[in-house]
C-alpha positions as CSV (number, residue, x, y, z in Angstrom):
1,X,68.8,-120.8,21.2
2,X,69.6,-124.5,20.5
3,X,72.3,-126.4,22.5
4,X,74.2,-126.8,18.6
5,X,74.2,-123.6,17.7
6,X,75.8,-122.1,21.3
7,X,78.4,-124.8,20.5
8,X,79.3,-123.8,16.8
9,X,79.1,-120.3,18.0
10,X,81.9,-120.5,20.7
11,X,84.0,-122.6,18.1
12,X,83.8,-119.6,15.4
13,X,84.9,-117.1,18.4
14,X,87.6,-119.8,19.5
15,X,88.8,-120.3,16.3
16,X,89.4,-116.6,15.8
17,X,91.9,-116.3,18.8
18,X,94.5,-117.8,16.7
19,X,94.6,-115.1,13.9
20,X,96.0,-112.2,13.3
21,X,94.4,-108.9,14.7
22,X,93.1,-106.5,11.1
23,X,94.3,-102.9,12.4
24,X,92.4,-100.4,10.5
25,X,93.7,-96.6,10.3
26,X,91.8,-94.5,12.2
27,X,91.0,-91.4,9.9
28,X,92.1,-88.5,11.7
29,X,89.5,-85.6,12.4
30,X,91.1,-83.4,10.9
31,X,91.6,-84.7,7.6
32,X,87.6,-84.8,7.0
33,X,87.5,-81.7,6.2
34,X,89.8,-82.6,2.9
35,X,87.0,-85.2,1.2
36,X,88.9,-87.5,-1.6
37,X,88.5,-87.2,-4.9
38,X,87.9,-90.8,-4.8
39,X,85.0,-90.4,-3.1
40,X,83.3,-87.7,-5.4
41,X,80.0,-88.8,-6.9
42,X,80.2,-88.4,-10.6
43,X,77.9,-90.1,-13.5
44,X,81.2,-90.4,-15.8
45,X,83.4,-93.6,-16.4
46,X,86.1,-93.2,-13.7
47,X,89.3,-91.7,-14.6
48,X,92.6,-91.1,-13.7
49,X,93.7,-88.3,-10.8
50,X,93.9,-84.6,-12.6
51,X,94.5,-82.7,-9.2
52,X,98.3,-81.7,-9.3
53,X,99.6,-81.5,-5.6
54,X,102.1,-78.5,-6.7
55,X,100.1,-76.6,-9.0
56,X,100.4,-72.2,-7.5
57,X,97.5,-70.0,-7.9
58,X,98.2,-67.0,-9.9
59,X,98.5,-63.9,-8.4
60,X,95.7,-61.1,-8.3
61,X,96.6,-58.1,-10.3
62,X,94.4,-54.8,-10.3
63,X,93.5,-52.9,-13.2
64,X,97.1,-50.3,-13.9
65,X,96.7,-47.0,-13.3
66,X,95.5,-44.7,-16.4
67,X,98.9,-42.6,-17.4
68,X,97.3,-39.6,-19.1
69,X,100.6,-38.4,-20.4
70,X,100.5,-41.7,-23.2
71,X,97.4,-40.9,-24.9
72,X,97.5,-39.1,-27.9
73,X,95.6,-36.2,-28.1
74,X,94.9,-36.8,-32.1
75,X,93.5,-40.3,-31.7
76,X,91.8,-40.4,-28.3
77,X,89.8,-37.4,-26.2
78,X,90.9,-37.2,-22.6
79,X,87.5,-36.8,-21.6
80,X,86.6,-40.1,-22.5
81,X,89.3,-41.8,-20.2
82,X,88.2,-39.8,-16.9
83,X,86.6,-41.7,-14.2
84,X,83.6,-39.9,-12.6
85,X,84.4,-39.4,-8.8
86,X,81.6,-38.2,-6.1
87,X,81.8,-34.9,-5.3
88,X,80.7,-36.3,-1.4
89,X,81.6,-39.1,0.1
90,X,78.4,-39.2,0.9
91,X,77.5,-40.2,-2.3
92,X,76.9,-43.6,-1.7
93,X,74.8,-43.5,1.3
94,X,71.0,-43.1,1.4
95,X,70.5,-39.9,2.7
96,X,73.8,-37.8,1.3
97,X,72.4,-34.3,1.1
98,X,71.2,-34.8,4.8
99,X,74.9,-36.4,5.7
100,X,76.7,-33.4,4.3
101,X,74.6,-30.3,6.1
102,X,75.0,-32.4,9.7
103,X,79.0,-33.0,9.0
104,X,79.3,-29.7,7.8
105,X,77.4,-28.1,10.7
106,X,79.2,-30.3,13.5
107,X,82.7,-28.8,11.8
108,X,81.2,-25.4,12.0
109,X,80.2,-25.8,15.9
110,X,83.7,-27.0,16.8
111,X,85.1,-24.5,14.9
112,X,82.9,-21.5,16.7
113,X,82.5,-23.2,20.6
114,X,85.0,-21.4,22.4
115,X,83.0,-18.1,21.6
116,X,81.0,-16.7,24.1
117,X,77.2,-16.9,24.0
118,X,74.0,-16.0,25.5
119,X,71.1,-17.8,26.7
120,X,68.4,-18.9,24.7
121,X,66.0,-16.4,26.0
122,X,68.1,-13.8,25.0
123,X,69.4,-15.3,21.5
124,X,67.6,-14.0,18.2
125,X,64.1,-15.7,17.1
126,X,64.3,-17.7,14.8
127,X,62.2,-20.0,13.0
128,X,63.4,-23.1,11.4
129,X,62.2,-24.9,8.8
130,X,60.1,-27.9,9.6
131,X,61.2,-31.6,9.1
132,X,58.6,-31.6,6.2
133,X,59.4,-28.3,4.4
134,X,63.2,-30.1,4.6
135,X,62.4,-33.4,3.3
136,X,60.9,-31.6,0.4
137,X,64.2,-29.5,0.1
138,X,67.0,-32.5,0.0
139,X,64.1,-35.1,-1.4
140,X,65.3,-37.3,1.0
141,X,63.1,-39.3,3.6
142,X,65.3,-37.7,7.3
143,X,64.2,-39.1,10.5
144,X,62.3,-36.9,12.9
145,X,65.4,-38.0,15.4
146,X,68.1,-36.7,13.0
147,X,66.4,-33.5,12.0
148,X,65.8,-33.2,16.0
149,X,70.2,-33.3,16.3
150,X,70.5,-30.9,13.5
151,X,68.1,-28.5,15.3
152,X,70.1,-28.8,18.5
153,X,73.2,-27.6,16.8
154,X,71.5,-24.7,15.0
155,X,70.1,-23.6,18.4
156,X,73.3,-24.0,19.5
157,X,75.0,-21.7,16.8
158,X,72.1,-19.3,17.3
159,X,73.3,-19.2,21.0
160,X,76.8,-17.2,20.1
161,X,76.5,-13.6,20.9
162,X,75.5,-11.4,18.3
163,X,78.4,-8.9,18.5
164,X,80.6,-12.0,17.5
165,X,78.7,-14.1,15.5
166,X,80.7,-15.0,12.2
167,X,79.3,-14.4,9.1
168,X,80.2,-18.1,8.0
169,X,77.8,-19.0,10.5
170,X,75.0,-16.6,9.6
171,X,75.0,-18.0,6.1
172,X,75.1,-21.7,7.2
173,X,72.0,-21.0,9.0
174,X,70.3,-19.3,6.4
175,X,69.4,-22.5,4.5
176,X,67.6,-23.8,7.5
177,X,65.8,-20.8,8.2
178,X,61.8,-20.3,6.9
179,X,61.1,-17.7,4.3
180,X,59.4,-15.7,7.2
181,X,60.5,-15.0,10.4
182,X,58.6,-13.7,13.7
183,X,60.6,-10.2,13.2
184,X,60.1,-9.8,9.8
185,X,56.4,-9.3,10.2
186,X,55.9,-5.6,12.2
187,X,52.7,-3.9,12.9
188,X,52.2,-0.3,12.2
189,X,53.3,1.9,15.2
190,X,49.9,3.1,17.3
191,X,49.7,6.9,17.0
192,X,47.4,9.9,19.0
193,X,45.8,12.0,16.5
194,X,44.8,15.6,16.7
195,X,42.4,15.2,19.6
196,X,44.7,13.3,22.0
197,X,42.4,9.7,21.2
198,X,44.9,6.5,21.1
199,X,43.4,3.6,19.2
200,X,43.3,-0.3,20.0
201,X,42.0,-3.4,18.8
202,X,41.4,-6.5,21.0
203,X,39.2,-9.8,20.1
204,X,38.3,-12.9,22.2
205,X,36.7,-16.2,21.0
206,X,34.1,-15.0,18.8
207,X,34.0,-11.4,20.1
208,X,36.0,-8.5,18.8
209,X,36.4,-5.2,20.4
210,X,37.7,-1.4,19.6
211,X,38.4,0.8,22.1
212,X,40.0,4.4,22.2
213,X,41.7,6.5,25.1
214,X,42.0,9.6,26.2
215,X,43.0,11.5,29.2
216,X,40.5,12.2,31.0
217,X,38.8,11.7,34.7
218,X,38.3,7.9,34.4
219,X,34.9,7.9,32.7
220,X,34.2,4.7,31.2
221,X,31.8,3.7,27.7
222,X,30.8,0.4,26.1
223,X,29.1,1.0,23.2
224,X,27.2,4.1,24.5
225,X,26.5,2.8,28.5
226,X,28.2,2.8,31.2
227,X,30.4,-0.1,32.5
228,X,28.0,-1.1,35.4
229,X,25.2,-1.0,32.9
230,X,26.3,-2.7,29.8
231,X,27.9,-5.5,31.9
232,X,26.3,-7.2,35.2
233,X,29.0,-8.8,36.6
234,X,31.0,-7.4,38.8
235,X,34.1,-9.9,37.3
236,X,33.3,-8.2,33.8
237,X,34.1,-4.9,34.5
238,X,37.1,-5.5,36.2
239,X,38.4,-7.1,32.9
240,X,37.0,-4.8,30.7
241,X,39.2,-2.0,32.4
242,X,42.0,-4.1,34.0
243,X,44.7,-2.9,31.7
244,X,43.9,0.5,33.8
245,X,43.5,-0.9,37.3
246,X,47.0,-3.3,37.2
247,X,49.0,0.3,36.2
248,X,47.1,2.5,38.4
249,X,45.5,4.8,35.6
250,X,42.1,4.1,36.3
251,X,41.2,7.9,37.1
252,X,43.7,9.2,34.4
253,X,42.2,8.4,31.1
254,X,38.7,8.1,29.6
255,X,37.9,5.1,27.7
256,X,35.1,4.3,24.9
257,X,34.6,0.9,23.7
258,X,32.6,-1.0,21.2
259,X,31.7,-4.1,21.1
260,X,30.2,-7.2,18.7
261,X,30.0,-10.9,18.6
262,X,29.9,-13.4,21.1
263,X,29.1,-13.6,24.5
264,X,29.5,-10.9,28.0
265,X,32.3,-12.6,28.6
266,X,34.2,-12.6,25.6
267,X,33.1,-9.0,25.0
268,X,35.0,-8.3,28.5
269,X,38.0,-9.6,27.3
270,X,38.6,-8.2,24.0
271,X,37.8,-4.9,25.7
272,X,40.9,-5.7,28.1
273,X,43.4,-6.2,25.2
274,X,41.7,-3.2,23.0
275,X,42.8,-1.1,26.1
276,X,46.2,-2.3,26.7
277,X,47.1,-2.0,23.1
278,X,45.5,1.6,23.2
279,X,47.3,2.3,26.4
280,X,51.0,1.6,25.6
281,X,50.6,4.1,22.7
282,X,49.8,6.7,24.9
283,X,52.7,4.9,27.3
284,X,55.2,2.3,25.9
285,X,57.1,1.7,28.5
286,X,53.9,0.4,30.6
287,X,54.3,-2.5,28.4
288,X,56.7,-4.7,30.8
289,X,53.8,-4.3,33.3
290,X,50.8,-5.3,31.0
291,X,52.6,-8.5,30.3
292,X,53.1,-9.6,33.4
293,X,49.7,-8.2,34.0
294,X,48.7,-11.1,31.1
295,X,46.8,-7.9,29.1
296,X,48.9,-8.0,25.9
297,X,48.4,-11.3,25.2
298,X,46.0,-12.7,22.7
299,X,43.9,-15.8,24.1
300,X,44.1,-18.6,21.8
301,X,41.5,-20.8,23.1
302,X,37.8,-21.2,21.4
303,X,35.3,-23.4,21.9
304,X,36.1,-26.7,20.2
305,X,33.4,-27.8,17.5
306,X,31.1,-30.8,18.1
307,X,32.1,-34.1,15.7
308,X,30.0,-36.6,14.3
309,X,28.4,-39.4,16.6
310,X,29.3,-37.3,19.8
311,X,26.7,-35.4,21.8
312,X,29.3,-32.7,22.4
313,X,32.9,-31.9,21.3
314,X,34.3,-35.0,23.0
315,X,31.1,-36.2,25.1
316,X,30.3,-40.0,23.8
317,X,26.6,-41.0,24.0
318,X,25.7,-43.4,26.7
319,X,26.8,-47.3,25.9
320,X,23.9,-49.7,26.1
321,X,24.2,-53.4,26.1
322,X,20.6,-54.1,25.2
């Protein structure tokens, strides 16, 4: 900077001392939140303010109720002026079918708790309907986790004691219930013919077995030879007969057997639930003992099928790198 201009520089800023201060408003922050219209952007030729300082807004009025008693039954039908209303107030929800069986079942479970109940051992057997055979029902897409609360309430409905279980109940759970239930389904009652012979049937993996009692000395055929000879193992022909041995009736009834399909082993243990099933008819109230005795019990297990690229059922084939 030249020496000249410094010196015209502190004249301009002298010469300013002598006037007047300009005080501009400061806008407060409040008021920008009310723009101007002076300040709107338009494209028009400017005109004069419209906005009217005093101007009321009107009042919001809702549509008057519809007097039936005014409307002439020869010029309008009634029908025509109803308005439709839900039968649910579910209506309007996604899932209302769903919304009114758990409401409805929660009413019934307050209305039934202080009744006494039993445990769930000892409640009937019931089986429910599955989340899919319900989805099908209400055509509504249910969450596993909601079906899973209705459930728990029907369990717990299903918990009152029989004796004083209302029939309101009984035919709120009858929707949920499956066309067939476990009791529904009864097998014919074993008898002993003329010759004193009880009949049973037993199978086991791939091996099925038929065997018949009698009393007798405790002589024992499998498909015309004797137990040591048709099986080797001594741990076969304790299962063949061990519906006999865990009652202690081994030397009070005869038993003959046959036989097909699968292996020894197998064979063993279709003869031991062939037995047991012949036993009971001879004795039903052995049948607490041959449960606990695990003889009345079908085995569910089989030998799982080999799959594509596996050696074995679930055996992969050895990973190479090269």
């Amino acid at each position: 900077m030249t020496r000249g201009e410094l010196s015209r520089s502190l004249q301009r800023a002298i010469g300013t001392l002598g006037r007047p201060s300009c005080r501009r408003p400061i806008p407060h922050p409040a008021s920008r939140s009310k723009p101007s219209p002076s300040r709107c952007l338009s494209t028009t030729a400017a005109r004069p303010e419209e906005l009217q300082v005093n101007e009321v807004q009107e009042k919001f009025t809702a549509a008057a109720p519809i007097d039936f008693g005014r409307i002439p039954g020869n010029r309008r039908n009634v029908l025509a002026a109803l308005r439709v209303v839900p039968a649910s107030p579910s209506y309007f929800s996604a899932k209302p079918t769903f919304n009114d069986d758990y409401i409805s079942l929660c009413a019934l479970l307050r209305k039934v708790a202080t009744l006494p109940t039993v445990s769930p051992a000892e409640a009937p057997k019931v089986a429910w309907k599955t989340i899919e055979q319900y989805r099908i029902m209400t055509n509504e897409p249910v969450k596993n986790q909601r079906y899973h609360k209705m459930l728990h309430i029907l369990r717990r409905l299903n918990c009152v004691h029989p004796s004083l279980m209302p029939q309101e109940v009984l035919d709120a759970m009858q929707r949920y219930k499956k066309e067939t239930q476990p009791g529904d389904i009864k097998p014919a009652p074993g008898v002993v013919d003329e010759m004193g012979r009880a009949k049973g049937v037993g199978r086991r993996k791939t091996s099925s077995a038929v065997a018949w009692i009698v009393e007798g000395e405790g002589e024992v055929l499998v498909n015309g030879k004797s137990l040591t000879e048709f099986f080797g193992r001594v741990h076969d022909r304790e299962s063949a007969v061990w519906a006999l041995k865990a009652t202690q009736r081994l030397d009070k009834y005869n038993v003959w057997g046959r036989v097909s399909g699968g292996g020894v082993t197998g064979q063993a243990e279709a003869l031991t639930l062939a037995v047991a099933k012949a036993l009971m008819v001879h004795e039903p109230a052995l049948k607490p003992a041959l449960r606990r005795a695990g003889c009345i019990t079908r085995d569910p297990r089989k030998v799982e099928r080999k799959k594509a690229g596996h050696v074995k059922a679930r055996k992969m084939p050895t990973w190479v790198k090269r």
